[in-house]
LUMFI-159051 format. One record per residue: residue number from 1; residue in one letter; y, x, z of N, C-alpha, C, O in turn. Coordinates in Angstrom, 1 decimal. Layout:
<atoms>
seq:type:n.py:n.px:n.pz:ca.py:ca.px:ca.pz:c.py:c.px:c.pz:o.py:o.px:o.pz
NUM:A:Y:X:Z:Y:X:Z:Y:X:Z:Y:X:Z
...
</atoms>
This chain:
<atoms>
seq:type:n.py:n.px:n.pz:ca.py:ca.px:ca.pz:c.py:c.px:c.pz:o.py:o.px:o.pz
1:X:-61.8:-57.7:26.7:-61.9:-56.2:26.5:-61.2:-55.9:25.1:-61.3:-56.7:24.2
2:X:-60.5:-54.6:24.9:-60.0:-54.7:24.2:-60.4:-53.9:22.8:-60.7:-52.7:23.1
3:X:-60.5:-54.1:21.5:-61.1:-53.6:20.4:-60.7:-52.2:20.4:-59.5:-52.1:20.7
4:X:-61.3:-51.1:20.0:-61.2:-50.1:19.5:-61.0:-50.0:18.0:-61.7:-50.5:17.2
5:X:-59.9:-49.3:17.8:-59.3:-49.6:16.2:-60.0:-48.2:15.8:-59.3:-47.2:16.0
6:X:-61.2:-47.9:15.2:-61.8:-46.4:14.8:-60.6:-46.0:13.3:-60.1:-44.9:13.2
7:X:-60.3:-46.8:12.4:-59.2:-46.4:11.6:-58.4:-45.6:12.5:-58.7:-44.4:12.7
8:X:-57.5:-46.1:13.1:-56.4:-45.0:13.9:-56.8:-44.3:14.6:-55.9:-43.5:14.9
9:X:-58.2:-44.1:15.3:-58.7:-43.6:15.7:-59.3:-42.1:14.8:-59.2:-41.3:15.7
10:X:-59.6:-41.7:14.2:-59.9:-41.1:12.9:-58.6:-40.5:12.5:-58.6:-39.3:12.4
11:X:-57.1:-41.4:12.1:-55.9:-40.6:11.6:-55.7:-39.4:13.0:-55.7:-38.1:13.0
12:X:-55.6:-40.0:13.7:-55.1:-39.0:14.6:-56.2:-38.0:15.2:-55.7:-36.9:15.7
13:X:-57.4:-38.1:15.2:-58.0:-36.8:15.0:-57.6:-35.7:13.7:-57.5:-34.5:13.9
14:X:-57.4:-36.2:12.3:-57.4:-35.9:11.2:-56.4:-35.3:11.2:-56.5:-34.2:10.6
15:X:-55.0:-35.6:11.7:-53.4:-35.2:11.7:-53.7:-34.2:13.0:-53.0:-33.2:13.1
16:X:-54.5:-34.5:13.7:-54.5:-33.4:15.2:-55.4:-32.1:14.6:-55.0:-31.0:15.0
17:X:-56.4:-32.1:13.8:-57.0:-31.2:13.2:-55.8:-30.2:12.0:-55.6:-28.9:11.9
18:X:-55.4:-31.0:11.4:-54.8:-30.4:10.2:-53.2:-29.5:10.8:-52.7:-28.5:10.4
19:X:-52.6:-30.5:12.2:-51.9:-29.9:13.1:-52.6:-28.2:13.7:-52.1:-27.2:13.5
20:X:-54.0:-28.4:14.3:-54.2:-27.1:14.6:-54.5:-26.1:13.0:-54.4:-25.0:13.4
21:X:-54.6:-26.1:11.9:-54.9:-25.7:11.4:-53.8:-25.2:10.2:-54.0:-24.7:9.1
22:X:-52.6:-25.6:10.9:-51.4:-25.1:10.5:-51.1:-23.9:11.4:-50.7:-22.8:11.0
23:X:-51.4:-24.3:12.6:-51.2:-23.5:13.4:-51.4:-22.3:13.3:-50.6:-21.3:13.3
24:X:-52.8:-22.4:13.0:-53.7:-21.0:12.9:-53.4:-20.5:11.6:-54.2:-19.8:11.1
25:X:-52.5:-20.7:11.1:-52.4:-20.0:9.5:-51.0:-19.8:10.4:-50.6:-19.5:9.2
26:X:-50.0:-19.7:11.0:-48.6:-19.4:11.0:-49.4:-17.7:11.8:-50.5:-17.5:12.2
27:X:-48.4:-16.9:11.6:-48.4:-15.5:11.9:-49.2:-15.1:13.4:-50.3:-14.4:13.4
28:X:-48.5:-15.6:14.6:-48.8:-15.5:15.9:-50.7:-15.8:16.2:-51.5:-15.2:16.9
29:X:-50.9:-16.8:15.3:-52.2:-17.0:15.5:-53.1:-15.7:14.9:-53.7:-14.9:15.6
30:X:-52.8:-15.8:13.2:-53.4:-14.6:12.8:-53.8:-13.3:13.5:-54.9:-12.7:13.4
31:X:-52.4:-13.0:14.2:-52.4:-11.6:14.9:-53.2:-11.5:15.9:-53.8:-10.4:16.0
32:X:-53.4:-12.7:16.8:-54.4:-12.9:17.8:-55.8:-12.8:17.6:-56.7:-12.9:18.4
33:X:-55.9:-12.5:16.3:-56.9:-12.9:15.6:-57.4:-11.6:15.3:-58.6:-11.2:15.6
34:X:-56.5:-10.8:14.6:-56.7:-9.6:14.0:-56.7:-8.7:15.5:-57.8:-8.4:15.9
35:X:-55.8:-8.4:16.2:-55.5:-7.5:17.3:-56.0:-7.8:18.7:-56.1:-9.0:19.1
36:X:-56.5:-6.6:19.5:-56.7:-7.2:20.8:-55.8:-7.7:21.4:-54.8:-7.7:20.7
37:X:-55.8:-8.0:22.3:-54.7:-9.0:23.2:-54.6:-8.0:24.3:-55.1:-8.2:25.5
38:X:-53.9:-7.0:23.8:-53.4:-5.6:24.7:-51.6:-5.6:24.4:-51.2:-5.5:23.3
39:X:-50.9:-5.7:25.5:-49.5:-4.7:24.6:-49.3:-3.4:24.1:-49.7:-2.4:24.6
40:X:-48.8:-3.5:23.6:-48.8:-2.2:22.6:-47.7:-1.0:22.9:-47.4:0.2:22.5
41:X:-47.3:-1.7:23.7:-46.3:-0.5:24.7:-46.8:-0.4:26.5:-47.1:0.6:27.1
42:X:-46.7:-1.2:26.9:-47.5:-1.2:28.3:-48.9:-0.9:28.6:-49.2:0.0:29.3
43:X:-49.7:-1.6:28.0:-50.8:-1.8:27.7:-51.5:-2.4:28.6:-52.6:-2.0:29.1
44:X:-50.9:-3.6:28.9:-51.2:-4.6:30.0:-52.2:-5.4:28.8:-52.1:-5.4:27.5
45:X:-53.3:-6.0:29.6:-54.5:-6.4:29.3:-54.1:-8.0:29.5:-53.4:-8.4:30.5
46:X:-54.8:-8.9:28.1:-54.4:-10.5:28.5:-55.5:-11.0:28.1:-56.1:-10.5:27.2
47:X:-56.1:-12.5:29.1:-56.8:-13.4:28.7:-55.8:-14.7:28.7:-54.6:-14.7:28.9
48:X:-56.9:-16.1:28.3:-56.5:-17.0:27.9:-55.3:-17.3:28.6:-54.3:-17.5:27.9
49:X:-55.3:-17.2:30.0:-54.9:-17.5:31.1:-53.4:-17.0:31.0:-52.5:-17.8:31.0
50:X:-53.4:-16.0:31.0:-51.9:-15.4:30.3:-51.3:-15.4:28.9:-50.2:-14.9:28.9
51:X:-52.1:-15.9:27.4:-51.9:-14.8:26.7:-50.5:-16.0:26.1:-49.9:-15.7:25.0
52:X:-50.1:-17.1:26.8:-48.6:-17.2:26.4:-47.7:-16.2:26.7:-46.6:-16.3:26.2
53:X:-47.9:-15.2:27.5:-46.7:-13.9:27.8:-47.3:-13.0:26.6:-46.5:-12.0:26.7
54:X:-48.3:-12.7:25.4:-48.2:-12.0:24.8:-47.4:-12.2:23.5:-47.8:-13.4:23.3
55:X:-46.5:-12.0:22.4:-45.7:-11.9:21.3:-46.0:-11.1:20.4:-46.5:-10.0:20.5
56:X:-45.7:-11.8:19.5:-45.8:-10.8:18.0:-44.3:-10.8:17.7:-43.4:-11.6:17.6
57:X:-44.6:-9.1:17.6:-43.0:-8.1:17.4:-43.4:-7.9:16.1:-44.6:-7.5:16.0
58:X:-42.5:-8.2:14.7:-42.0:-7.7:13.7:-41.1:-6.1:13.9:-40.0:-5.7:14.2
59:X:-42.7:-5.5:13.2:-41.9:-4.0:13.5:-40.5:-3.4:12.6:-39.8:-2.5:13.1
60:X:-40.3:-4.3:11.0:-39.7:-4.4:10.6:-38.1:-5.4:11.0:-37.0:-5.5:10.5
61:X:-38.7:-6.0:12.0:-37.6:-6.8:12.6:-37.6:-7.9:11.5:-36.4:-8.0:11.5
62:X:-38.0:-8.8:10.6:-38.1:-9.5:9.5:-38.9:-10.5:9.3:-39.9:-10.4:8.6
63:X:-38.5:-11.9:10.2:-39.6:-12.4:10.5:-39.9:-13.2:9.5:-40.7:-14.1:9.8
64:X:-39.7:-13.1:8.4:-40.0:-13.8:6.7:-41.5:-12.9:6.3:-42.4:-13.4:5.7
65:X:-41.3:-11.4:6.8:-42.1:-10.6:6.4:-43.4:-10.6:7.0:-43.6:-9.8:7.9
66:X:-44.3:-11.4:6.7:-45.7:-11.8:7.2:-47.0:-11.5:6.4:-47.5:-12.5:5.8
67:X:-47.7:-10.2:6.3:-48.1:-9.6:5.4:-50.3:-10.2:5.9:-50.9:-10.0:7.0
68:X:-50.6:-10.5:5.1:-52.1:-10.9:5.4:-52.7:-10.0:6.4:-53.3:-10.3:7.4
69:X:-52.5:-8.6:5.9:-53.2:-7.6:7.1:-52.5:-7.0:8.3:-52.4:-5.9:8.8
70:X:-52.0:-8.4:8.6:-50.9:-8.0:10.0:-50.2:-6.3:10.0:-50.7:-5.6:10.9
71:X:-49.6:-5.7:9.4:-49.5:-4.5:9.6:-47.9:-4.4:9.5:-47.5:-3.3:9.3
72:X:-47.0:-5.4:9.6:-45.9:-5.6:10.0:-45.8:-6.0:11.6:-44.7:-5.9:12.0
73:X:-46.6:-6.3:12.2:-46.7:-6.9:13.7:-47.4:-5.6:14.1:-48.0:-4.8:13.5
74:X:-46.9:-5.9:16.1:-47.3:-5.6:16.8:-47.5:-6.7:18.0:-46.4:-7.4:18.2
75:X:-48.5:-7.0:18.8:-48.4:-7.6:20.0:-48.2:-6.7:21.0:-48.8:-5.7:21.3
76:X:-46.7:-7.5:21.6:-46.2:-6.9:22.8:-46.1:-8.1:23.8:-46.0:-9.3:23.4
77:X:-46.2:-7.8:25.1:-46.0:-8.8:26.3:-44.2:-9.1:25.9:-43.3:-8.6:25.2
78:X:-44.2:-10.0:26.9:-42.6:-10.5:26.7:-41.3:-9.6:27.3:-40.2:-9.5:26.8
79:X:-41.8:-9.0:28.3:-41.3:-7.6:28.8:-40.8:-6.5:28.0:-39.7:-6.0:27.9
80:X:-41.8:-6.3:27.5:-41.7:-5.4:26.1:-41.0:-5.4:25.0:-40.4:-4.4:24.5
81:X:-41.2:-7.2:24.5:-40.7:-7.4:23.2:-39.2:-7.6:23.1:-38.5:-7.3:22.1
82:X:-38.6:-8.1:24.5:-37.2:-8.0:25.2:-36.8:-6.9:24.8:-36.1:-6.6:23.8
83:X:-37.4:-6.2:25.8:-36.5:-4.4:25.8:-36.5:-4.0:24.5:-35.4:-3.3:24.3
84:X:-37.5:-4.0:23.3:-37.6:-3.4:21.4:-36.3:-4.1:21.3:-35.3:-3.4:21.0
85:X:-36.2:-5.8:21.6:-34.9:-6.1:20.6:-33.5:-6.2:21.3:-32.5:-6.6:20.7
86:X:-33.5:-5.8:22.8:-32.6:-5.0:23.2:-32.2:-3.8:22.8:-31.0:-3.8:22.8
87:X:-32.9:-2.6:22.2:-33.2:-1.2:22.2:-32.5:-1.2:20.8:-31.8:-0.2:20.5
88:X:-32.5:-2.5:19.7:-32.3:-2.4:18.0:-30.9:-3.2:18.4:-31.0:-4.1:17.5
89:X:-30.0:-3.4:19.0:-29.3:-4.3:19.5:-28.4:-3.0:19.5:-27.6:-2.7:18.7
90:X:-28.7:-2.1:21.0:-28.0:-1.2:21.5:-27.6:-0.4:20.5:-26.4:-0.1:20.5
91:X:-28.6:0.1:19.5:-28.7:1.2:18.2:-28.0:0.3:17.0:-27.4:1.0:16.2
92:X:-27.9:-1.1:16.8:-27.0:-1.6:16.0:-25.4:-1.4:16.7:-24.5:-1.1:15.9
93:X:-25.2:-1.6:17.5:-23.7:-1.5:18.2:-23.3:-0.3:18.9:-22.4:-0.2:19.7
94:X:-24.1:1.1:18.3:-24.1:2.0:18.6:-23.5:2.7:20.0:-22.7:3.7:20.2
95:X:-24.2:1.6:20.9:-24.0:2.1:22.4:-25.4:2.2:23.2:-25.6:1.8:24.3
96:X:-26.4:2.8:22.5:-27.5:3.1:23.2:-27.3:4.6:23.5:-26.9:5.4:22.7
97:X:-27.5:4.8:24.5:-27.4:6.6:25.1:-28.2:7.6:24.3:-27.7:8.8:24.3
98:X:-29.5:7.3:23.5:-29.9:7.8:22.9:-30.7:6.9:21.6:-31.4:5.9:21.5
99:X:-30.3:7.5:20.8:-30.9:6.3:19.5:-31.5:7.5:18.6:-31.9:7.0:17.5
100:X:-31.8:8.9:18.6:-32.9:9.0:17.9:-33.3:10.2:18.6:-32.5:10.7:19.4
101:X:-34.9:10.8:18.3:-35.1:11.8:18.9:-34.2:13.5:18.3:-34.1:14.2:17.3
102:X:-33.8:13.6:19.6:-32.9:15.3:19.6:-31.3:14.4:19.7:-30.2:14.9:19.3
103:X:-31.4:12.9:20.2:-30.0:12.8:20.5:-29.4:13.4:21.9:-30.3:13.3:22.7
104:X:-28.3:13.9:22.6:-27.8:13.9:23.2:-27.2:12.8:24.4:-26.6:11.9:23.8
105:X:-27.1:12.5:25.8:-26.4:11.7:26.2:-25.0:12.1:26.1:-24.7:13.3:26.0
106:X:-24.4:11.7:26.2:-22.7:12.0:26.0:-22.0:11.9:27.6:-21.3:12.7:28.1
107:X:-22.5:10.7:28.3:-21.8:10.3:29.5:-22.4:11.2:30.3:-23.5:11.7:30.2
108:X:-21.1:11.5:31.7:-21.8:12.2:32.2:-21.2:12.1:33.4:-20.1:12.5:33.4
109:X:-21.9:11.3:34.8:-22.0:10.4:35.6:-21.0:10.8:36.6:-20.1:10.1:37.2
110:X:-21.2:12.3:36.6:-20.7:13.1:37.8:-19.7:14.3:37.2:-20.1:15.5:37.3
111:X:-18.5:14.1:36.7:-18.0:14.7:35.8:-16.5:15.1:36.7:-15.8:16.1:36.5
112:X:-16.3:14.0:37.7:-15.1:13.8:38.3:-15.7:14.2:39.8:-14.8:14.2:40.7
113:X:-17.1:14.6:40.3:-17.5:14.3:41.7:-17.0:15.7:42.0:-16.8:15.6:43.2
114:X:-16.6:17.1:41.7:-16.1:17.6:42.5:-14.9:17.5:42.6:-14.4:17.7:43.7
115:X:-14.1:17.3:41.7:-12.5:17.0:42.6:-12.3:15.9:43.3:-11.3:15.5:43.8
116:X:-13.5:15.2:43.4:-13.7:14.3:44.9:-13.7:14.8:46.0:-13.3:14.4:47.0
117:X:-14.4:15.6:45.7:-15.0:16.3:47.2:-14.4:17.6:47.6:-14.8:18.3:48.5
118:X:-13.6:17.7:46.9:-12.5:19.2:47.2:-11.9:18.6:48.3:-11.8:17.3:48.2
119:X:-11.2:19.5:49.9:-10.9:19.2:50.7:-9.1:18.7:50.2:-8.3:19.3:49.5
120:X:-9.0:17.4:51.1:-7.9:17.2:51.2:-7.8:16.1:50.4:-6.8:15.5:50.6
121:X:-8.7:15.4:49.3:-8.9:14.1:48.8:-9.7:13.3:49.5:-10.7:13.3:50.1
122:X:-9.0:12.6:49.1:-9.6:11.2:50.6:-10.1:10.1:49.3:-10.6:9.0:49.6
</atoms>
């Protein structure tokens, strides 16, 4: 039978502890901590079971900026957090259709449909 070594036995509890306890001090945990586990734009509801689809959105976009009273974050689902840094993407390359409130759309889909449809164009 083979000896149980409790020394190595012991490190790697100790390294596996101080591993989770890194964890819980990086941002994502905090937030989970401080906020319900709601998205903040949908407001789809998460347990354990799901809550890898929930994210912490830097509202400032600045992921250095990690402030003790979470108040730079938001938890959004993955759905969500996509479309924000799609949305700051579109508004950096200034091809979002609308990028602030009281913007106008410019394009306009159906601009050409009646000299389509005047007789005699095919």
């Amino acid at each position: 039978m083979k000896q149980i070594d409790h020394d190595k036995l012991d490190r790697i509890v100790a390294q596996a502890r101080k591993a989770a306890d890194t964890r819980s001090d990086g941002y994502r945990e905090r937030a989970l901590k401080i906020y319900p586990w709601v998205c903040g734009r949908c407001t789809r509801d998460f347990t354990l079971a799901n809550l890898r689809e929930l994210t912490v959105h830097h509202r400032d976009h600045n992921h250095d900026n990690n402030p003790p009273d979470g108040s730079n974050w938001e938890l959004l689902c993955i759905y969500c957090h996509d479309n924000e840094h799609q949305r700051q993407l579109e508004a950096q390359a200034g091809t979002s259709i609308v990028t602030d409130v009281g913007s106008v759309a410019t394009h306009s889909p159906f601009a050409q449909l009646k000299s389509l449809m005047s007789p005699g164009k095919k």
